[in-house]
N, C-alpha and C positions, 0 to 999 in steps of 0.2 A: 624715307623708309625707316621702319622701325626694327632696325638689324640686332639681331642676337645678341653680337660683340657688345654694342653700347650696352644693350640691358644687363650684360653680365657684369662686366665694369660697375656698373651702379649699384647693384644688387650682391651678386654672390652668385654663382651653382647652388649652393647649398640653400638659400632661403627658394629660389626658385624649386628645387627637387621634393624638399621639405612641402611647398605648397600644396604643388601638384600632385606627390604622394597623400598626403592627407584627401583632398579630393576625390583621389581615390577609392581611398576608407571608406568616406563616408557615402560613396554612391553604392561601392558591396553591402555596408550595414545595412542600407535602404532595400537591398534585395532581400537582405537575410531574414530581417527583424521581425516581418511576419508570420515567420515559420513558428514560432513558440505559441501562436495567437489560434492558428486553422483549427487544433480541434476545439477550441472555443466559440470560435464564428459562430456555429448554427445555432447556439444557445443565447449568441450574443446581440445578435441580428434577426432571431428567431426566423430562419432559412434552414434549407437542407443543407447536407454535407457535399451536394455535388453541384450547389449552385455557388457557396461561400468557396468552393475550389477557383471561381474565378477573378476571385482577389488576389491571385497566385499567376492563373493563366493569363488575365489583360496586362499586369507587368513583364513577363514573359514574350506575348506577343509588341506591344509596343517598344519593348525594347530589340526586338527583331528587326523592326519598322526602321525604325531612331538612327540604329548604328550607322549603316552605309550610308543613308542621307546626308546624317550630320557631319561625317568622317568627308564627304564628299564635297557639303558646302563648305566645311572649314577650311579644306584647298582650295578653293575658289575664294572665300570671301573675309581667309583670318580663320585661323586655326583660336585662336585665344578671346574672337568674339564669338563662338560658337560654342566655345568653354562656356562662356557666361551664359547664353541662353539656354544649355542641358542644366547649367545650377539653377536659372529661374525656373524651369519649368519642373526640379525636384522638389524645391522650397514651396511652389504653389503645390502642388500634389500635395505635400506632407501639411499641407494647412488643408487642405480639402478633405484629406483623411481623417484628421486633426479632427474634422465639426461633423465628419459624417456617423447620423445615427440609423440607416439602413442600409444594404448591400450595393444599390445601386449607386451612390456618391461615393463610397470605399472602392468602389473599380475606376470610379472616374479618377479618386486621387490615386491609383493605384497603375489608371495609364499614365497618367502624366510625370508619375514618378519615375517608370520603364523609361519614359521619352527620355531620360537624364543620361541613358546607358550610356554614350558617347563620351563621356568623361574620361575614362582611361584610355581609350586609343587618340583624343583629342590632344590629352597630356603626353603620353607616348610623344607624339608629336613633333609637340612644341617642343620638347627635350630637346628633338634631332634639331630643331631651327638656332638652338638658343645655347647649349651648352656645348664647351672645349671638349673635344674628343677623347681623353681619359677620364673626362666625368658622367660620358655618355653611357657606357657600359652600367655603371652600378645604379643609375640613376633610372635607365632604361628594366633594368632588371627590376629593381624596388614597387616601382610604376607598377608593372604589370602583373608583378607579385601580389601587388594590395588588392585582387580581384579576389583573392584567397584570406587574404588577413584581416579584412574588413569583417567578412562574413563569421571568420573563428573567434577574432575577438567580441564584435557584437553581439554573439548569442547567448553569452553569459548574461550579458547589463540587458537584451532585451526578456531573456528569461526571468530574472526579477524584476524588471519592469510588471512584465506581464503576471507574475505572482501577486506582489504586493502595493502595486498600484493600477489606478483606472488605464484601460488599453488605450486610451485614446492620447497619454504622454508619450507612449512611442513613437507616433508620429508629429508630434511639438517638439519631441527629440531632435527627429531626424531634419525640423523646418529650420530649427535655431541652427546646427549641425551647416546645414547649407547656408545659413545666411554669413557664416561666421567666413566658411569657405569662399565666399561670392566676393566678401571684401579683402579677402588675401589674396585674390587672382587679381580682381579689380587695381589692387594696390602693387602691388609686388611682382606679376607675371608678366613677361613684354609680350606686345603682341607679333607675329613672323609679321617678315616681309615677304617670303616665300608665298607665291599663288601662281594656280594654275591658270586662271584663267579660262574663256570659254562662256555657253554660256548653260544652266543646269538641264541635264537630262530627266527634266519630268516623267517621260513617259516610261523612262528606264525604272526610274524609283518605284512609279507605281506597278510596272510591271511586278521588279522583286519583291514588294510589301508583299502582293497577291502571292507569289511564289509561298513566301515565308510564312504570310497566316495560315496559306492552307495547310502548309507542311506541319509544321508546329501545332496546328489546332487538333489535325489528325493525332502526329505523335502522343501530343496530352493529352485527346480525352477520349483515343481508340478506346483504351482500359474501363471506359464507363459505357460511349455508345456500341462497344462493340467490334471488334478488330473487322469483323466479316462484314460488317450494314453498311448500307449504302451512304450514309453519309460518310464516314470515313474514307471506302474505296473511291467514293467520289472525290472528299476534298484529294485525298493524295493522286487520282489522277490526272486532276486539275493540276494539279502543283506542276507536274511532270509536265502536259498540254504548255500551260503558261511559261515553265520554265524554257523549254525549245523557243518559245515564239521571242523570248525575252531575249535570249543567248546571240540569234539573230539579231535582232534589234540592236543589241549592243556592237556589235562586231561593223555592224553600217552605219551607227551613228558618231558624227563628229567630233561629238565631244561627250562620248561616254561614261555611267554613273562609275563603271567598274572596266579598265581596260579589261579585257578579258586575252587579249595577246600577251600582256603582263602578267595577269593573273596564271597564266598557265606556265608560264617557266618552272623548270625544274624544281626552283629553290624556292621559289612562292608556293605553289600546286600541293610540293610535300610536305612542306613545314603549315599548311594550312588541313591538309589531312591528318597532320598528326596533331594539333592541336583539336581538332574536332574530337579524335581518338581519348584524346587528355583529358578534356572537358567529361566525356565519358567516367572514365578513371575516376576521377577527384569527386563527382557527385555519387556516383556510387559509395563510397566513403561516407558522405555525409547523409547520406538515405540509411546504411546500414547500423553503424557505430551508435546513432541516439535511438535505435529501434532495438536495438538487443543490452543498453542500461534501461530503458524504461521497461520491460517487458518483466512483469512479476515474476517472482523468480516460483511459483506453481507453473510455469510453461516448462522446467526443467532444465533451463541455461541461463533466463531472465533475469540480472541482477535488481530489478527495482529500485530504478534510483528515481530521484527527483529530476524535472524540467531543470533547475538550476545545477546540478550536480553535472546534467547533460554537459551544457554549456560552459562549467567548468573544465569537462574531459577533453570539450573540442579546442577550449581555447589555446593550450600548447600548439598546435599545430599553427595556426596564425604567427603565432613568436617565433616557431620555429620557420617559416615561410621569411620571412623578414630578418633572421638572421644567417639564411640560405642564400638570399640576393644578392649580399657583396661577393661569395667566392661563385655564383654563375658568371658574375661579370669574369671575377680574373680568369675563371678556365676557359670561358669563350674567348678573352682577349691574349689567352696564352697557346690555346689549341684547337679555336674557333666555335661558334657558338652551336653546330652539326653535334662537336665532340659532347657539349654539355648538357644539348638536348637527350640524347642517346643515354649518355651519362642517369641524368633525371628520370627518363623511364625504365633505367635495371634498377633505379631506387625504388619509384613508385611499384613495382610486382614485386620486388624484394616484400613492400609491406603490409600488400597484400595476399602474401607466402606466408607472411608470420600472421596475419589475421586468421589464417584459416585452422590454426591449432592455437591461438591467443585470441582466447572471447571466453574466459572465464572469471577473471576480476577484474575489477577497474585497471588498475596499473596496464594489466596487459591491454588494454584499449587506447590507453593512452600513449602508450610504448608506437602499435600498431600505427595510431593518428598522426603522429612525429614523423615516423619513417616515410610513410606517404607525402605527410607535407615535405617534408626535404625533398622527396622528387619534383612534387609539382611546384616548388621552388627554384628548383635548379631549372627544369622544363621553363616555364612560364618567364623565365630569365633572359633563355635566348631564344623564342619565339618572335620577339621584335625583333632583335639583331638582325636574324636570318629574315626577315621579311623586309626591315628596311636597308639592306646590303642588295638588294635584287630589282627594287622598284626607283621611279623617277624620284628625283627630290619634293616635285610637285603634286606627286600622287600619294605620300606618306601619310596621310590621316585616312584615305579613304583605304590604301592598304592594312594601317592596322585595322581601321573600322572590321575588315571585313574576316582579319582574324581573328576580333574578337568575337566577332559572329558565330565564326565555324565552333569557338571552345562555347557558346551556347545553346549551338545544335545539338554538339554534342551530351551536354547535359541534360538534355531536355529527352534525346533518346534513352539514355540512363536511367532516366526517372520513368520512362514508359515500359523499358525491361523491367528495372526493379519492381515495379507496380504488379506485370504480370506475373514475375515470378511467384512473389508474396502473395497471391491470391490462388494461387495453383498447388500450393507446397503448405498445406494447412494440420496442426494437429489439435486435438482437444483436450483442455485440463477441467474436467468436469462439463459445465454448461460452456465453459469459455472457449473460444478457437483461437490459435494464433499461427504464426506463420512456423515451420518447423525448424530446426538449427539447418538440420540438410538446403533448408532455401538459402539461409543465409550462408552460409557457405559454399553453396553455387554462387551468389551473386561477388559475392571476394576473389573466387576464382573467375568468372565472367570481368572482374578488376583487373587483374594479373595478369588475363590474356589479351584484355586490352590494351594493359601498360607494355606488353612484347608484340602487340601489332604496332603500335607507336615507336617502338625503338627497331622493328625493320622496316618502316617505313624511313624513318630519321635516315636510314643505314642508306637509303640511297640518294639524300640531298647530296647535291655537289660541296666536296671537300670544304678547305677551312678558304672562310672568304673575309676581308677584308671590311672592318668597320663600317658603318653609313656615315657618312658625310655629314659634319656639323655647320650652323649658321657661322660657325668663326671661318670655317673654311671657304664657305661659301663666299663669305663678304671679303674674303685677302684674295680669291681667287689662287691662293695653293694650290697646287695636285695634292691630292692627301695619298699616303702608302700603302696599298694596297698589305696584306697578311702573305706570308709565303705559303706560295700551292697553289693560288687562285687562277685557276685556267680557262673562265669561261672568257670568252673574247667579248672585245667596247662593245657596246652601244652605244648610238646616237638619238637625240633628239632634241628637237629646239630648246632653246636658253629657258631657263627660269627668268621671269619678267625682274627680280630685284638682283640678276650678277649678267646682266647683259654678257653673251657670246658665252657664257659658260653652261655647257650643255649639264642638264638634272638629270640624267640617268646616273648611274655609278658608273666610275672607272675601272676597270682593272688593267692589268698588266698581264 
């Protein structure tokens, strides 16, 4: 067995967390980097502006696909050889993008890029398998933080990529980026021993892919085919149809993609609805802030800045995500990680309270982008915690898989609100239209009140619960100490295959 304990001994926590976090990084920048690029496509590809959109949507959707799969085989088959094939299938993508000179080979590299998504709930992971239980906290929080910091720091360097050189080093970028990454995991990451076992639930995956194209396809392209038309009403009530027939499926089959008896406990159910929530929140942010610097300042609030000035404004926010990470660990490991999710979302509507009367110079945008990141820092902190504190040891990647999921549903509704609002709330400056301040200010407040449905939903997870369970722990066969307060009673379930007779559910007391 390839135990935790030895890899640490050999290695360090810190060159492992270091990996893994960068990893991270560079799977967000892979999401982000294109955004500086969309409204060039149709000029670039000579396409329209609503077909070059699905160099946006096929990432999106393949990474819907990706997550539970991957998150799934990893417990089954090796959390850290699953690593590596989300990083091969990024590095191919970013070379297929790399040489694509029409729209169709840019979606191709642009699924294969999505298919990478797994990276941070994979890493998440490995964390719990591999590292000592006071390094788990900050390490855990860093991780899932970098789905945020990737994307703030990237959009300055792809902003000037995308200015001052050919588009197509973006993704040579993002190929070198992963290969560099491929050989520090290869090198440095131990693989768990921890597996579930079993054998995979195909028909379940295919089930929720179907679930999640259709829902997802609806969400993004209702705003173009149409909220009311038939294909929309159709995919989403497909979605609905397949999702029953799936939920079923899962509940009688053996060896399930997604326990779903799991998945509904108290403390999974609402820390995965509130992340949904968040996901919301945080793209809202990033939809607003670079639409009202670029926006000439003849619309009458528009500062006119530059693409690169954009991606200046956002970058703070990523630093400030990353230097938010280590005090979520200590409040969660001081007053549970419930206390510092909650915590994180009266940050996040704090800062979008101050957006709603700060959107007249740069400063105050950037002020505005800080204080939000520090919530969805502190939030995004203790979302793993609270989800691997509640599930089996051997279902940890497929659980975080499936939060990371939900915080992509949720963005992807965000961008389907934001879209309709700014199409509905229009004023004129001469021949030109743009979206009115009043929209944008609905949409900050639509932020606000998303960030206090997330902090009463938080309100009702079960009290302060007791750390997940590390690979050290595992392999001595300790009882590890549960947190004072934690009252939900044992569960049982058969051994994890690598600590014979020791049950992988959590303990408590």
């Amino acid at each position: 067995m390839s135990s935790g304990a030895g890899a640490k001994t050999e290695r360090g926590p810190g060159v492992i967390v270091g990996v893994l976090a960068l990893a991270g990084v560079v799977v967000s920048l892979m999401q982000t980097m294109i955004i500086p690029l969309v409204p060039k496509l149709p000029s670039l590809l000579g396409s329209t502006a609503s077909e070059t959109a699905w160099a946006v949507t096929a990432t999106l959707l393949a990474a819907a696909v990706a997550t539970p799969t991957m998150g799934r085989l990893g417990d089954m088959y090796g959390k850290r050889r699953l690593l590596l094939v989300s990083l091969l299938l990024l590095i191919a993508g970013s070379v297929v993008a790399a040489l694509s000179e029409d729209l169709a080979l840019l979606v191709v590299g642009r699924v294969l890029q999505g298919l990478a998504a797994a990276v941070i709930p994979l890493g998440i992971s490995i964390m719990r398998d591999a590292l000592p239980r006071e390094r788990l906290g900050p390490a855990t929080a860093m991780m899932s933080a970098s789905l945020g910091i990737g994307g703030a720091l990237g959009l300055p360097a792809s902003a000037l990529l995308a200015e001052k050189a050919d588009w197509h080093l973006l993704f040579w970028t993002s190929a070198g980026l992963g290969v560099l990454v491929l050989a520090l995991v290869q090198a440095l990451v131990p693989e768990s021993g921890v597996r579930a076992g079993g054998r995979f639930d195909l028909l379940g995956a295919a089930g929720l892919s179907a679930v999640l194209v259709a829902l997802l396809l609806a969400v993004s392209k209702g705003s173009t085919w149409g909220w009311a038309s038939g294909l929309t009403l159709g995919l989403l009530s497909g979605a609905v149809v397949v999702a029953l027939v799936w939920g079923k499926w899962e509940l009688r089959a053996p060896h399930p993609l997604v326990d779903l008896r799991t998945t509904a406990r108290r403390q999974v159910l609402l820390t995965n609805i509130a992340s949904a929530v968040f996901g919301f929140a945080l793209f809202a942010m990033s939809l607003v802030l670079p639409q009202l610097l670029q926006l000439p300042a003849a619309s009458g609030y528009g500062l006119g800045q530059s693409l690169l000035v954009v991606g200046l404004v956002m970058a703070p926010n990523g630093l400030v995500m990353m230097a938010v990470a280590p005090s979520s660990a200590r409040i969660s490991a001081a007053r549970g990680p419930k206390v510092t999710l909650m915590l994180g979302a009266l940050v996040v509507a704090l800062g979008y309270g101050l957006g709603l009367f700060m959107m007249a110079t740069v400063w105050q945008l950037v002020l505005v982008s800080c204080v939000i990141g520090a919530g969805i820092g502190l939030a995004y902190g203790a979302m793993p915690a609270l989800v691997m504190g509640a599930v089996p040891i051997s279902e940890t990647a497929a659980a975080n898989s499936l939060n990371t999921l939900m915080r992509s549903i949720g963005t992807s509704v965000s961008s389907a609100v934001t879209g309709v609002v700014l199409a509905q709330m229009v004023i004129g400056a001469g021949t030109a239209k743009f979206p009115s301040q009043g929209a944008f200010r609905l949409i900050l407040g639509i932020g606000a009140a998303a960030a206090l449905i997330a902090l009463a939903v938080a309100a009702f997870i079960p009290g302060l619960q007791r750390s997940p369970a590390t690979g050290e722990e595992r392999a001595s066969a300790t009882p590890a100490f549960p947190a004072p307060g934690t009252t939900e009673p044992p569960t049982h379930s058969a051994a994890v295959t690598s600590t014979p007779g020791r049950s992988d559910r959590p303990q408590h007391r």
